[in-house]
PDB file of N, CA, C and O in Angstrom:
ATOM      1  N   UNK A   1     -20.500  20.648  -2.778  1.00  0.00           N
ATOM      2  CA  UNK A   1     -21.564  21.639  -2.740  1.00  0.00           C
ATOM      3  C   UNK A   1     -20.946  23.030  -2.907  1.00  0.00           C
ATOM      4  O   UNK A   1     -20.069  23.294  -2.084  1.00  0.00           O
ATOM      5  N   UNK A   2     -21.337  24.292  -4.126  1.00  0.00           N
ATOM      6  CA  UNK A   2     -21.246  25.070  -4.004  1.00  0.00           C
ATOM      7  C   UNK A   2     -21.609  26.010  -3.446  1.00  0.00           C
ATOM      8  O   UNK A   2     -22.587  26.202  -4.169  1.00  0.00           O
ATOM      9  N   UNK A   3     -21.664  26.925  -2.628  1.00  0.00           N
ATOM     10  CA  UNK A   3     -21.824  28.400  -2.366  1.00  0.00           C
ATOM     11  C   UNK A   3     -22.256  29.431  -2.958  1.00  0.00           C
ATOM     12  O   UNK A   3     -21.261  29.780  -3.593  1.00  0.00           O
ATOM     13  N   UNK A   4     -23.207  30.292  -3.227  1.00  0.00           N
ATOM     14  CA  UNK A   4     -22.861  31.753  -4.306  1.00  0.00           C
ATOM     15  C   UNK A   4     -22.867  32.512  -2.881  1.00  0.00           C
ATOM     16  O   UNK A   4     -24.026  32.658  -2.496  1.00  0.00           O
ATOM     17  N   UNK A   5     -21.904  33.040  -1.980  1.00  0.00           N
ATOM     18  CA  UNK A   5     -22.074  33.606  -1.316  1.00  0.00           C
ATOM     19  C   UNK A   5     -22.270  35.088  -1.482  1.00  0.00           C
ATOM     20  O   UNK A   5     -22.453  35.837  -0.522  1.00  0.00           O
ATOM     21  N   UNK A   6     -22.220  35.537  -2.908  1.00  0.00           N
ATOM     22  CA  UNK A   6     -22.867  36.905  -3.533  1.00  0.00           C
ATOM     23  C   UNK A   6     -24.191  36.811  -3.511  1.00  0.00           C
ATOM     24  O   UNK A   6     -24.617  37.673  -2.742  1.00  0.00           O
ATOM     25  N   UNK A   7     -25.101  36.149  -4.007  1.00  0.00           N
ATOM     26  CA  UNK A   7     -26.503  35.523  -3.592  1.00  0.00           C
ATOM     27  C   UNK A   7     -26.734  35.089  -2.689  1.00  0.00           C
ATOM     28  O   UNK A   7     -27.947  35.295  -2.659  1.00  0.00           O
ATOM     29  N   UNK A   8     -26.461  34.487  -1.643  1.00  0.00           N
ATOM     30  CA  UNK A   8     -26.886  34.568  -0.478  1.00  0.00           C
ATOM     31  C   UNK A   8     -26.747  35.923   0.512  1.00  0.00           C
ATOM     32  O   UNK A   8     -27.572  36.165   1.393  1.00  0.00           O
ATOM     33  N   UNK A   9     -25.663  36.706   0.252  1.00  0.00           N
ATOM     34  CA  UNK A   9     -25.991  38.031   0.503  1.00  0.00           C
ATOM     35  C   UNK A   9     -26.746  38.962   0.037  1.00  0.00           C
ATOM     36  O   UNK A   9     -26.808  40.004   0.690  1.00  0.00           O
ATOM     37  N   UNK A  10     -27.356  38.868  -0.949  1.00  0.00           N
ATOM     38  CA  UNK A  10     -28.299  39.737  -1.940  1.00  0.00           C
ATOM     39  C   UNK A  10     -29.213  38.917  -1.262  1.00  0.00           C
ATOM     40  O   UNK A  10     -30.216  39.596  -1.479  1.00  0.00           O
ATOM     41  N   UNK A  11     -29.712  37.749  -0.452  1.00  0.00           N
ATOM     42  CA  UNK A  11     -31.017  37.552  -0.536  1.00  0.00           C
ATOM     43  C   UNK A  11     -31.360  38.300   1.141  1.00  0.00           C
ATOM     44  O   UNK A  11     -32.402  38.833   1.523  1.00  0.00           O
ATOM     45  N   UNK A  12     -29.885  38.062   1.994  1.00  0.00           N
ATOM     46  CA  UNK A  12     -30.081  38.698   3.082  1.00  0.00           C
ATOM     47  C   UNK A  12     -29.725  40.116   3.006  1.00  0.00           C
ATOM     48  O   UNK A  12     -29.234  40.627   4.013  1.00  0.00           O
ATOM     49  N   UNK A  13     -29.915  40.874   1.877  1.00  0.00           N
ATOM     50  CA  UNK A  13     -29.976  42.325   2.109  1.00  0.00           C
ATOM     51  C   UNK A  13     -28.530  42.772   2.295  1.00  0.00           C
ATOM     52  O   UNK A  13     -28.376  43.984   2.443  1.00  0.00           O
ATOM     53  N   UNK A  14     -27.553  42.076   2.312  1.00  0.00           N
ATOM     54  CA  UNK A  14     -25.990  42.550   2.593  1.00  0.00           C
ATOM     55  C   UNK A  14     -25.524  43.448   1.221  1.00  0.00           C
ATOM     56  O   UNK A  14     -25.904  43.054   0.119  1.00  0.00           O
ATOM     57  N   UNK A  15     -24.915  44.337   1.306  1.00  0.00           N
ATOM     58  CA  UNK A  15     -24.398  44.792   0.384  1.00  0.00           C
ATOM     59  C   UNK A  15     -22.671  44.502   0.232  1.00  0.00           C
ATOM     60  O   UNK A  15     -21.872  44.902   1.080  1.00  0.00           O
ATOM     61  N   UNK A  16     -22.371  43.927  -0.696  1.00  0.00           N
ATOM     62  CA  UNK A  16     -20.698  43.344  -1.051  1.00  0.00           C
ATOM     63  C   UNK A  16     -20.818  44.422  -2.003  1.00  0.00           C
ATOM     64  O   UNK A  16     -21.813  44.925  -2.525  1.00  0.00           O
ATOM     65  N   UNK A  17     -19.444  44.693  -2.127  1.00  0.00           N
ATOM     66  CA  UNK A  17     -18.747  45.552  -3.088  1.00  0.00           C
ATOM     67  C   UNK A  17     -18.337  44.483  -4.401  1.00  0.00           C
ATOM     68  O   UNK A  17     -18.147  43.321  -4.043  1.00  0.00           O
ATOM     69  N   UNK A  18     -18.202  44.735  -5.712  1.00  0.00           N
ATOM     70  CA  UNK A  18     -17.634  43.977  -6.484  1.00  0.00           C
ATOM     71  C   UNK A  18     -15.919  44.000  -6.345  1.00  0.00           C
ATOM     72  O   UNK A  18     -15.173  44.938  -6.066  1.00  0.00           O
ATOM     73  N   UNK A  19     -15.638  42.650  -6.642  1.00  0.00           N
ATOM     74  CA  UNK A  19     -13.874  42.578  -6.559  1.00  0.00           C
ATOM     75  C   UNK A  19     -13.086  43.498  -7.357  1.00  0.00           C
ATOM     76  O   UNK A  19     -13.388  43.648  -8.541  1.00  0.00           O
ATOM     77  N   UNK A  20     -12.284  44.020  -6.941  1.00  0.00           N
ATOM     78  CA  UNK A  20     -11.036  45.058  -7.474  1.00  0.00           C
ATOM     79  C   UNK A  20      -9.856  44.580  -7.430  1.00  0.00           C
ATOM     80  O   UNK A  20      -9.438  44.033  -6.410  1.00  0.00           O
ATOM     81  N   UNK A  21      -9.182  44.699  -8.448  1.00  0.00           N
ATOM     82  CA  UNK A  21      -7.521  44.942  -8.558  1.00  0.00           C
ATOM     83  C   UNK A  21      -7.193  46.123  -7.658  1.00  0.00           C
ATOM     84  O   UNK A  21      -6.335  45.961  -6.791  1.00  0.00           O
ATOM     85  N   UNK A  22      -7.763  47.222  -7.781  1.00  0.00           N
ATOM     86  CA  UNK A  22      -7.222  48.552  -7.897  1.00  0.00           C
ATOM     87  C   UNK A  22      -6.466  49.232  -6.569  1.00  0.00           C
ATOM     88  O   UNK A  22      -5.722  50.204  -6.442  1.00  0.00           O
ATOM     89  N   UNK A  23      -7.080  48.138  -5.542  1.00  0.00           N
ATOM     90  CA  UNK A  23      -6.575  48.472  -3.893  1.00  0.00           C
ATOM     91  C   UNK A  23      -5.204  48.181  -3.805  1.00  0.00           C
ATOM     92  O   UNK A  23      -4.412  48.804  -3.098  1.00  0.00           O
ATOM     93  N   UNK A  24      -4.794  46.756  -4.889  1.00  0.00           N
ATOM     94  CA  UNK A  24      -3.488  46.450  -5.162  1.00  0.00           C
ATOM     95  C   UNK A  24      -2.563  47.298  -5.637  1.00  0.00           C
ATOM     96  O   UNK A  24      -1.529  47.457  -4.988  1.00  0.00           O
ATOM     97  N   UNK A  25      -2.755  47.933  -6.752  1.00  0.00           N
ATOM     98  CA  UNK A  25      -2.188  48.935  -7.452  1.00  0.00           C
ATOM     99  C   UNK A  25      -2.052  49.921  -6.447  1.00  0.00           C
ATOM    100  O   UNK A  25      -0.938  50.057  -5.942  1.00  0.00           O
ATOM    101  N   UNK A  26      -2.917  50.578  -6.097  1.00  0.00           N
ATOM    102  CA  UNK A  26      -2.428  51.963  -4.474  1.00  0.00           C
ATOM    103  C   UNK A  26      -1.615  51.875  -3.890  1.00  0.00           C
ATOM    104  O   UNK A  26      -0.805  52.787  -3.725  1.00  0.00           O
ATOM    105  N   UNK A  27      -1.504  50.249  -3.140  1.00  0.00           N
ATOM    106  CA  UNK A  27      -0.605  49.876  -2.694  1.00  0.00           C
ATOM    107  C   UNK A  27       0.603  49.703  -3.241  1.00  0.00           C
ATOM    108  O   UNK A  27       1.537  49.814  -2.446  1.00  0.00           O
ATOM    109  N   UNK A  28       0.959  49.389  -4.707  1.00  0.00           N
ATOM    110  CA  UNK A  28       2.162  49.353  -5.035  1.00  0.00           C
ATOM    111  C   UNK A  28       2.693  50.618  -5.407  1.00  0.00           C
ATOM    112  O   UNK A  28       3.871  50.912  -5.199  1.00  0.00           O
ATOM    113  N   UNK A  29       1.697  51.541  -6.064  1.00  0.00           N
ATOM    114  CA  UNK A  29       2.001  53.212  -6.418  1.00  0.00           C
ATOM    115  C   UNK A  29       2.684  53.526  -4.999  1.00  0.00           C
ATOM    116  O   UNK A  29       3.906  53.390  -5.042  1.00  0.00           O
ATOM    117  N   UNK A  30       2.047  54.009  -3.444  1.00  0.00           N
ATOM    118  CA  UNK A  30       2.470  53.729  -2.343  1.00  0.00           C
ATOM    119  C   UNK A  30       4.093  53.301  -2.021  1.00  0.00           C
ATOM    120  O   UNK A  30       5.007  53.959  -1.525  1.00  0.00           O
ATOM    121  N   UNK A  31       4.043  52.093  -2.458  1.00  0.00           N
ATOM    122  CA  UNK A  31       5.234  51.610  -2.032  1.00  0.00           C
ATOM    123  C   UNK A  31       6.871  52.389  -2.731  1.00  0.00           C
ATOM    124  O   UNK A  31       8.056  52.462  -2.404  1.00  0.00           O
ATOM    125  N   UNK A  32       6.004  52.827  -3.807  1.00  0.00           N
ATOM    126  CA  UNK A  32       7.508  53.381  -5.341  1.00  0.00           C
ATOM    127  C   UNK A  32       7.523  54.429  -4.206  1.00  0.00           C
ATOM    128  O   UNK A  32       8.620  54.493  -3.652  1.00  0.00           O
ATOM    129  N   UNK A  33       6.492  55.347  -3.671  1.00  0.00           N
ATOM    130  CA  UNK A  33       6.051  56.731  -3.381  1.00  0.00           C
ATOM    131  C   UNK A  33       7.128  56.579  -1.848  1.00  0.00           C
ATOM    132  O   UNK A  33       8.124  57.290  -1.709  1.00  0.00           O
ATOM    133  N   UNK A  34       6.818  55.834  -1.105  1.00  0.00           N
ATOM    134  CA  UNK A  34       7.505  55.251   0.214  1.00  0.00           C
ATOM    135  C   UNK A  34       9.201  55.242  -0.404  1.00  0.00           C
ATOM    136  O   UNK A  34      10.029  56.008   0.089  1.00  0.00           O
ATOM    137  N   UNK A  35       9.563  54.281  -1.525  1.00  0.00           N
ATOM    138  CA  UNK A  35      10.991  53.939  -1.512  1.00  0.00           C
ATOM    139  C   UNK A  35      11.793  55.656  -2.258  1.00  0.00           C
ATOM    140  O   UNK A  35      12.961  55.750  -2.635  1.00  0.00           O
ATOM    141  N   UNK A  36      11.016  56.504  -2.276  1.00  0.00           N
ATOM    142  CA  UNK A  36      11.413  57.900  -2.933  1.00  0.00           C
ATOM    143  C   UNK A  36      11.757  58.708  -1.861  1.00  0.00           C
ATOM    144  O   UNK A  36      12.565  59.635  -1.799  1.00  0.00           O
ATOM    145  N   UNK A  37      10.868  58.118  -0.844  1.00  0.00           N
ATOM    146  CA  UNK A  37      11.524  58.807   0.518  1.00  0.00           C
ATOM    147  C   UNK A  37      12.943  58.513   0.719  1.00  0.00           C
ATOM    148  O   UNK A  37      13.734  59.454   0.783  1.00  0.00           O
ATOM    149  N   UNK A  38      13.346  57.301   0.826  1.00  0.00           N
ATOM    150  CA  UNK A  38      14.809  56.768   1.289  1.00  0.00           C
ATOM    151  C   UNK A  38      15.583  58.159   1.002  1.00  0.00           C
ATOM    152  O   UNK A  38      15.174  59.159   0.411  1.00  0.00           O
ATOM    153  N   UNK A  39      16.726  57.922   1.559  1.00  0.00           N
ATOM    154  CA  UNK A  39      17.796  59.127   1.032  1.00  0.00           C
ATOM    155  C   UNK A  39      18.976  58.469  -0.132  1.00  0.00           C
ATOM    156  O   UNK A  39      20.199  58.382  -0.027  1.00  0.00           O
ATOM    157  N   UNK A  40      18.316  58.178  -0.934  1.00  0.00           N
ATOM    158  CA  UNK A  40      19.184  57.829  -2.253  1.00  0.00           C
ATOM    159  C   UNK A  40      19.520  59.201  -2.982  1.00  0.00           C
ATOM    160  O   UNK A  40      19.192  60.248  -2.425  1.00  0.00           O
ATOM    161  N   UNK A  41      20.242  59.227  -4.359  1.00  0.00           N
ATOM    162  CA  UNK A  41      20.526  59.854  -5.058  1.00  0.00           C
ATOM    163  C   UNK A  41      19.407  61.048  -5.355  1.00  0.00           C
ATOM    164  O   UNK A  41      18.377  60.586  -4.865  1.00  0.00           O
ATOM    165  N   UNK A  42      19.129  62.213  -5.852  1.00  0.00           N
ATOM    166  CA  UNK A  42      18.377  62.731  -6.334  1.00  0.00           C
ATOM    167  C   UNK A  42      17.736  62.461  -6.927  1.00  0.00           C
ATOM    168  O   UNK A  42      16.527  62.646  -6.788  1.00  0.00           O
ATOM    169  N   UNK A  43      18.438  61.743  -8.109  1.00  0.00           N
ATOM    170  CA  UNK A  43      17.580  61.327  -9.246  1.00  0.00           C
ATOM    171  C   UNK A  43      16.828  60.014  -9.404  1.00  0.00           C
ATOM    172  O   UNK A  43      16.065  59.671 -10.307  1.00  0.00           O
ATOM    173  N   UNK A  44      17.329  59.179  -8.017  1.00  0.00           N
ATOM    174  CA  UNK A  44      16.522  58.047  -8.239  1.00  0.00           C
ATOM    175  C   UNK A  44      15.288  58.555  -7.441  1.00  0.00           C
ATOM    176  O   UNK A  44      14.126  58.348  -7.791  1.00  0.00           O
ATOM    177  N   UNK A  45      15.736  59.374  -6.121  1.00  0.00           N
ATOM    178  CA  UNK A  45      14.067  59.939  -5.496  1.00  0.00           C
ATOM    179  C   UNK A  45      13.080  60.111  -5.960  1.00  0.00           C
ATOM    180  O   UNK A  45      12.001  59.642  -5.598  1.00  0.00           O
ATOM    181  N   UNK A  46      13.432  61.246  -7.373  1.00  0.00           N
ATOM    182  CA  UNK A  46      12.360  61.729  -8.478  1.00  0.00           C
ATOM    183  C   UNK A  46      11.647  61.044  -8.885  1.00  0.00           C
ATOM    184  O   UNK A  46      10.420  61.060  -8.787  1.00  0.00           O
ATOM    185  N   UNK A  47      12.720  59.911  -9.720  1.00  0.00           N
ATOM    186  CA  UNK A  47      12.288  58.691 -10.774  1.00  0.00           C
ATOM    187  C   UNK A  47      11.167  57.659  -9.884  1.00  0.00           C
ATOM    188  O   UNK A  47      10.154  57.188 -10.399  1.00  0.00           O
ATOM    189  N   UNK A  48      11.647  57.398  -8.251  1.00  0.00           N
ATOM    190  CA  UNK A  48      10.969  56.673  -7.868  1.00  0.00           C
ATOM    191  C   UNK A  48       9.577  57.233  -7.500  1.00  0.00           C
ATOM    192  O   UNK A  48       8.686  56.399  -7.342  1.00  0.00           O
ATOM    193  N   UNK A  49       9.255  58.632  -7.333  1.00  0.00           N
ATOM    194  CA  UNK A  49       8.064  59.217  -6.889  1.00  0.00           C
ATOM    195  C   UNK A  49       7.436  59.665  -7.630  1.00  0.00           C
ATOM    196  O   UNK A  49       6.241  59.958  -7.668  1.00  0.00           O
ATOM    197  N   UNK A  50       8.696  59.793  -8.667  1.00  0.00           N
ATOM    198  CA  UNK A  50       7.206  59.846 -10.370  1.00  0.00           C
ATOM    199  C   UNK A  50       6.719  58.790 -10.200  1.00  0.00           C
ATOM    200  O   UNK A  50       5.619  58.785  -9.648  1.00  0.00           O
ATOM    201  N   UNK A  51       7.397  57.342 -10.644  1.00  0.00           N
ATOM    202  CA  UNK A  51       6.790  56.400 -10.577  1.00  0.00           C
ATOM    203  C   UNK A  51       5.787  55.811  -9.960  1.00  0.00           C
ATOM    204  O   UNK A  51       4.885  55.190 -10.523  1.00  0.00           O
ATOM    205  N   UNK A  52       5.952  56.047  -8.358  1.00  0.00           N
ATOM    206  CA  UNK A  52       4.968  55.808  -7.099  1.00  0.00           C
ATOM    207  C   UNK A  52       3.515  56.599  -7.611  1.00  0.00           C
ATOM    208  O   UNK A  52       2.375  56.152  -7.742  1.00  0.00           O
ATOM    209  N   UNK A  53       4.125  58.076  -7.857  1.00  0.00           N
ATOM    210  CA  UNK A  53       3.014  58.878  -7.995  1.00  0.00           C
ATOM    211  C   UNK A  53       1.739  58.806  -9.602  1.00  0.00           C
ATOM    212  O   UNK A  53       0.752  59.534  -9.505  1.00  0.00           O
ATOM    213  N   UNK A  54       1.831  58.248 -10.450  1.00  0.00           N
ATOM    214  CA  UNK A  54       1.320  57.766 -11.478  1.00  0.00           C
ATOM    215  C   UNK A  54       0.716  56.225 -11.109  1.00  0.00           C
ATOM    216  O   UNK A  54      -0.446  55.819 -11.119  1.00  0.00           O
ATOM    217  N   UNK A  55       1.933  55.564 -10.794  1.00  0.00           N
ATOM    218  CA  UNK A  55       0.908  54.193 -10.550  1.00  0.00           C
ATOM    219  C   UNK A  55      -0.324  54.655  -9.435  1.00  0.00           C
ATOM    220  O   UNK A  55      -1.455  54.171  -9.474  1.00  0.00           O
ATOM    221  N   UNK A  56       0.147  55.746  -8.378  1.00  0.00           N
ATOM    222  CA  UNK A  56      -0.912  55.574  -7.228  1.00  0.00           C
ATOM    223  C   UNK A  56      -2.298  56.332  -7.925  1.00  0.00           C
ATOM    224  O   UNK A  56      -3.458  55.927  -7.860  1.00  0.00           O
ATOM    225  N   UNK A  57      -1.827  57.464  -8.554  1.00  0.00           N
ATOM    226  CA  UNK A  57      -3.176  58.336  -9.385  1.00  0.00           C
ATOM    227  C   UNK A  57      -3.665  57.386 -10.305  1.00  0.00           C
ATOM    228  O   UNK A  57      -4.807  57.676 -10.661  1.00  0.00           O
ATOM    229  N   UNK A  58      -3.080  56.033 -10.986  1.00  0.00           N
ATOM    230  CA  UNK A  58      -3.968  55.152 -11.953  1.00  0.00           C
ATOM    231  C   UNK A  58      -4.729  54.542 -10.729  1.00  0.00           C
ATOM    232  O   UNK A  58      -5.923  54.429 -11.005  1.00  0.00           O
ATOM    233  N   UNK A  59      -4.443  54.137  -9.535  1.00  0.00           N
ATOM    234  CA  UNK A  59      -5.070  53.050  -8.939  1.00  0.00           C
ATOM    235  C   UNK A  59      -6.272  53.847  -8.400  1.00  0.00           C
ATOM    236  O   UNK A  59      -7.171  53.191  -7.874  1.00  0.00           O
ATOM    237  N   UNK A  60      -6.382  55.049  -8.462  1.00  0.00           N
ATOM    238  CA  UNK A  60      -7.379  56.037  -7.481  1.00  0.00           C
ATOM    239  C   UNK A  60      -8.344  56.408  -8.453  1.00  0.00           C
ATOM    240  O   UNK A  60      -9.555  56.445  -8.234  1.00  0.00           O
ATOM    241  N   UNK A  61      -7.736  56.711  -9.644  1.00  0.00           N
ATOM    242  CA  UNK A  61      -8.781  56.911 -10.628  1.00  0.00           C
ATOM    243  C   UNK A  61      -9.300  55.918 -11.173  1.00  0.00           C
ATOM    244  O   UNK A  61     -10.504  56.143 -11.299  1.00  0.00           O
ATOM    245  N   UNK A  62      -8.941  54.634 -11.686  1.00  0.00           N
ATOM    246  CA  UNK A  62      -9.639  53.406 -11.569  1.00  0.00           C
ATOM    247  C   UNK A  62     -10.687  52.914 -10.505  1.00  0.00           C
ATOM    248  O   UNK A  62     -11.837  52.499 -10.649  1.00  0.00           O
ATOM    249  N   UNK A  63      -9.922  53.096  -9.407  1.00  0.00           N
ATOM    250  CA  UNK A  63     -11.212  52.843  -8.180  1.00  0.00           C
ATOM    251  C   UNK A  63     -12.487  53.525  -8.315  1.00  0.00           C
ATOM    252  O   UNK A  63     -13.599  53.005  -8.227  1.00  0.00           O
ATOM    253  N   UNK A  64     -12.238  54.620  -8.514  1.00  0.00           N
ATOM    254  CA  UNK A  64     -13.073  55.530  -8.090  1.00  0.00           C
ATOM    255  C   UNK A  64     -13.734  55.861  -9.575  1.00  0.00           C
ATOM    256  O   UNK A  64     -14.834  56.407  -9.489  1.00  0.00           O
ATOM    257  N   UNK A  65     -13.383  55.689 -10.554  1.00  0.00           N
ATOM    258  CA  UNK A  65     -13.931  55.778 -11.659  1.00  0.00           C
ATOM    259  C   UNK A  65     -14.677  54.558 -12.333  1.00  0.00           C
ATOM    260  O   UNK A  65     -15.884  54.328 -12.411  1.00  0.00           O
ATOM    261  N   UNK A  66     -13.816  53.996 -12.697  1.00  0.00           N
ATOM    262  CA  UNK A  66     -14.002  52.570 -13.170  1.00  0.00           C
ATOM    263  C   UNK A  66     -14.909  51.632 -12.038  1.00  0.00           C
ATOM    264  O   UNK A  66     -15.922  51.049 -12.426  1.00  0.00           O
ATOM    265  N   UNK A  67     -14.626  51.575 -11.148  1.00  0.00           N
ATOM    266  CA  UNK A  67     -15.005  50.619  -9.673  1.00  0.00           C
ATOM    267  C   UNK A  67     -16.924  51.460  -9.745  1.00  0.00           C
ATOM    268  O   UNK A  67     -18.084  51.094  -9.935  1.00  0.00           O
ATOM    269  N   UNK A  68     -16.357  52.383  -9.527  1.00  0.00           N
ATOM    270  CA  UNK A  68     -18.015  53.119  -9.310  1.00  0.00           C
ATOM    271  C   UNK A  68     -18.876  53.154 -10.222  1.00  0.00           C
ATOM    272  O   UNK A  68     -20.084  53.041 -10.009  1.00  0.00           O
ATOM    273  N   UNK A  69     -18.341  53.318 -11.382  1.00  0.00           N
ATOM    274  CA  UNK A  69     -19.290  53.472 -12.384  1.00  0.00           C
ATOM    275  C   UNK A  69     -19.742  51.839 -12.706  1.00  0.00           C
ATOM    276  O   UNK A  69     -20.429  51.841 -13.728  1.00  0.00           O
ATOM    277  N   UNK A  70     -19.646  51.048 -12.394  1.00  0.00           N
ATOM    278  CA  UNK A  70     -19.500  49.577 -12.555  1.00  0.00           C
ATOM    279  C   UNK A  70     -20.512  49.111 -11.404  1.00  0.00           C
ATOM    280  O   UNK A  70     -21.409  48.293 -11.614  1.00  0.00           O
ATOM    281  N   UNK A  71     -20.238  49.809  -9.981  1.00  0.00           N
ATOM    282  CA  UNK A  71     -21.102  49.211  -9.070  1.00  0.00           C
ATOM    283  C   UNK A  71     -22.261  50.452  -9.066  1.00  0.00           C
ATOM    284  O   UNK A  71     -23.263  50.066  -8.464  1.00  0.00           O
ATOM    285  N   UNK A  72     -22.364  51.557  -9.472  1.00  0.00           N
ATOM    286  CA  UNK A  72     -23.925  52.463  -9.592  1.00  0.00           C
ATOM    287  C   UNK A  72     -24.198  53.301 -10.967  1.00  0.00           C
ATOM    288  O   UNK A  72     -24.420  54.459 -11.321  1.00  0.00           O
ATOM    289  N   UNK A  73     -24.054  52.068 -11.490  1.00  0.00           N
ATOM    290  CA  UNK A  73     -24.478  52.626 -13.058  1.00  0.00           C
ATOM    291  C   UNK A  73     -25.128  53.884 -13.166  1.00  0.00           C
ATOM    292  O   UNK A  73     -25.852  54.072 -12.188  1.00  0.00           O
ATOM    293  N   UNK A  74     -25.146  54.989 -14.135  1.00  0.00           N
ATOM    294  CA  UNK A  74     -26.390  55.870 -14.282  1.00  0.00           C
ATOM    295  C   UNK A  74     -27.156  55.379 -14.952  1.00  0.00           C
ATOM    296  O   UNK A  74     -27.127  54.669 -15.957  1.00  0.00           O
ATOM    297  N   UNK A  75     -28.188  55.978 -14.070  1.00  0.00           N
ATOM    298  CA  UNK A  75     -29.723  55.482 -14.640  1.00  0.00           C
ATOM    299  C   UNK A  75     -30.684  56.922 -15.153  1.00  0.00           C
ATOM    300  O   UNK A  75     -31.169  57.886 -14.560  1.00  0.00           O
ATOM    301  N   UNK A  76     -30.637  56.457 -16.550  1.00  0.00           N
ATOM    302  CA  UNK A  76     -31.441  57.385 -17.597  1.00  0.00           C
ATOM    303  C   UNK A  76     -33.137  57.278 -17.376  1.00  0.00           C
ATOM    304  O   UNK A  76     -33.714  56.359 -17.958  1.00  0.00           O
ATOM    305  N   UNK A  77     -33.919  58.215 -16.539  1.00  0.00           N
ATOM    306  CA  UNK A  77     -35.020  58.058 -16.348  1.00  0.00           C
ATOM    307  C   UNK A  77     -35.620  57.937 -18.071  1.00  0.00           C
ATOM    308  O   UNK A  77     -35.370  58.635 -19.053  1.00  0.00           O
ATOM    309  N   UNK A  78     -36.379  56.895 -17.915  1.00  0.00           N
ATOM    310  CA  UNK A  78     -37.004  56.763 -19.208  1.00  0.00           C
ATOM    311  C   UNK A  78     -38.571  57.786 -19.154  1.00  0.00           C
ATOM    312  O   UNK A  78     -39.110  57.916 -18.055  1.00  0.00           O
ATOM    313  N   UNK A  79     -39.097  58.346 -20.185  1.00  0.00           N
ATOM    314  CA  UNK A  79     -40.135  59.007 -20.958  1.00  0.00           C
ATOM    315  C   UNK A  79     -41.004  58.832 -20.817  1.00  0.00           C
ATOM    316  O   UNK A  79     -41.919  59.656 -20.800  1.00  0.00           O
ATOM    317  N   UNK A  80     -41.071  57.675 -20.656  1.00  0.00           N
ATOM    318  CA  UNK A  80     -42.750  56.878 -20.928  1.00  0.00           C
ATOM    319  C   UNK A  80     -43.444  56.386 -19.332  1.00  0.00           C
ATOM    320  O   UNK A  80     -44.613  56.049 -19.141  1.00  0.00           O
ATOM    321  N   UNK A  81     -42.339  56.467 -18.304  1.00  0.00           N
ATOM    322  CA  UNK A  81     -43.011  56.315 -17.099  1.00  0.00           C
ATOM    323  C   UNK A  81     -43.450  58.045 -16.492  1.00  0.00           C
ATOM    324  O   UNK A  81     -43.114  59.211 -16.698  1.00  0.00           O
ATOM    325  N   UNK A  82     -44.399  57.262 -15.650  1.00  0.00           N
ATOM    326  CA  UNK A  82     -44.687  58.144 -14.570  1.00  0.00           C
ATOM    327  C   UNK A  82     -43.524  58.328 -13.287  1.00  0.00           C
ATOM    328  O   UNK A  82     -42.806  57.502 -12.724  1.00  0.00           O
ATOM    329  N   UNK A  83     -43.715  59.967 -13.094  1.00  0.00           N
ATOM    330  CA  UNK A  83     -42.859  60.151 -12.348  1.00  0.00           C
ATOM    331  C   UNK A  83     -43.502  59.314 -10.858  1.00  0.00           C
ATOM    332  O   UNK A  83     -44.679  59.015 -10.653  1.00  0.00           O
ATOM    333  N   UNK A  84     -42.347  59.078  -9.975  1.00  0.00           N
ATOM    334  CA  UNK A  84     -42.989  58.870  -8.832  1.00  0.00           C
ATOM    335  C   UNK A  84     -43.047  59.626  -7.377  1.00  0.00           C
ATOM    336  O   UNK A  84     -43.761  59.181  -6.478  1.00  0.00           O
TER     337      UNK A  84
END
C-alpha cells in the first residue's frame, strides 16, 4: 500500500514545503567557509573561503530564488475577472 503523504497533507490543510537540494549546498559552502578559518597557509584560507563563500551565495540564492519562485508562483491578475 502506498502513501501520498503530500495529499494527505493538502487534504488536512498542512502546508509541506517542496524538497530542496539547496539546504545541502549551504551546508557544504559553510563547511569550505569553516575549513578557511583553520590557521593554514594564507593562500589556502583565501582559496578555501572563496570557495566556501560562492558555493554558500549559490545555495542562498537558489533557495530563496529558485525554491520560492517554485513554491509561490506570481500570479498575473487576469482582465476579464471581477475584482474582488
Amino acid at each position: 500500500m502506498t502513501i501520498d503523504y503530500a495529499a494527505r497533507a493538502h487534504e488536512l490543510g498542512i502546508h509541506l514545503f517542496p524538497n530542496s537540494n539547496y539546504p545541502f549546498i549551504i551546508c557544504v559552502g559553510a563547511l569550505f567557509l569553516a575549513l578557511g578559518a583553520i590557521p593554514f597557509s594564507g593562500t589556502i584560507r583565501v582559496v578555501l573561503a572563496v570557495i566556501g563563500g560562492l558555493i554558500f551565495l549559490y545555495g542562498i540564492v537558489g533557495w530563496v530564488l529558485v525554491e520560492d519562485v517554485r513554491m509561490f508562483p506570481a500570479e498575473t491578475p487576469s482582465t476579464h475577472e471581477a475584482p474582488h
